[in-house]
C-alpha positions, 0 to 999 in steps of 0.5 A: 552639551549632554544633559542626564535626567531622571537617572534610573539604572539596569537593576530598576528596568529589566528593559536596559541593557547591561551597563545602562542608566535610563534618562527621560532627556535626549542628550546631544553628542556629535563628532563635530559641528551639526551641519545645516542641510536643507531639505532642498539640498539634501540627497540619499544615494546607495552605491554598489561594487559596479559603481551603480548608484541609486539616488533620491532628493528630498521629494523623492524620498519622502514620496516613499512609505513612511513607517510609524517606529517606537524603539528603545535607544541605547548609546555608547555612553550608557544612557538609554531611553525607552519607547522613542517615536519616530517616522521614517523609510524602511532600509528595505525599501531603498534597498528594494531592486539594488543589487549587490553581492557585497555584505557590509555597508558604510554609511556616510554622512554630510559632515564626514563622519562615517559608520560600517554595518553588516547589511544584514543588520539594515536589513529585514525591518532593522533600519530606518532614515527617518525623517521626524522624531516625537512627531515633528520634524527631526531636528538638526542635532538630532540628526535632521533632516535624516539620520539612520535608525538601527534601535538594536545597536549603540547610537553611534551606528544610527547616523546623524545627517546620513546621506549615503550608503556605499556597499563593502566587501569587507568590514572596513571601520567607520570613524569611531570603530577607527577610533577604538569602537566596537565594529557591531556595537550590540548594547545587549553583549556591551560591545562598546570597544575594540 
């Protein structure tokens, strides 16, 4: 259940995008059940066009570089909050040495749900999988034990539960965007919808 908090609008914060009420509480909005994975069984992989896949279980992936982020979220359904800390692993890195000629992604997540990106925009020090959220471990409707982070899109692009990205030659839609969601979803040009 969603909870809205100390509603502020654009017209207070020049820091909201078009269309946004600043709230102070995290709302929870999932396509379906939050799944339970535990960090044992988690896995991340990225596959490329050839078939090739690289993978890290959970030790794996947190023995990389960890990055301290502090963003601004934005969802779809024009709550916003500033200055969110997070810790995770720099889309740069898992993607370093994977290669591909493919330019947009889907991300998959434990539970189906899906999500497609331009690579560019997980790219360049855009995106994270992060691991914790306001110093502690993310929690499981949060996204826990990993979720994508990509602060400069909707919220619904950052997905909860990630476990793999599959390059595309093409923009094929993810769950929502097959639902009716915008296939970039920039809160900044209000791309909420087809």
């Amino acid at each position: 259940m969603a909870v809205f908090g100390g509603q502020r609008h654009r017209y207070d914060n020049p820091s909201l995008p078009p269309g946004q009420f600043l709230t102070d509480s995290f709302p929870v909005l999932s396509a379906g059940p939050t799944p339970s994975i535990a960090a044992d069984d988690w896995e991340f992989t990225i596959r490329t066009e050839t078939g090739k896949t690289r993978r890290w279980n959970w030790a794996q992936f947190m023995a990389l570089p960890s990055e301290d982020i502090t963003v601004d979220i934005h969802c779809v359904t024009s709550w916003s909050k500033l200055g969110t800390g997070w810790r995770g692993v720099s889309l740069d890195t898992l993607f370093d040495g994977v290669e591909t000629g493919f330019e947009f992604v889907m991300a998959h997540s434990y539970g189906g749900y899906t999500t497609n990106l331009p690579l560019e925009e997980v790219l360049a020090g855009r995106a994270w999988i992060a691991h914790e959220y306001d110093g502690k471990k993310l929690a499981p409707e949060h996204g826990g034990p990993a979720r994508l982070l990509i602060p400069h899109l909707y919220f619904w692009k950052s997905a909860k539960w990630v476990r793999g990205l599959v390059m595309q030659d093409k923009n094929a839609p993810g769950f929502w965007e097959r639902n009716g969601y915008n296939l970039h979803g920039d809160p900044w040009r209000e791309e909420r919808y087809a």
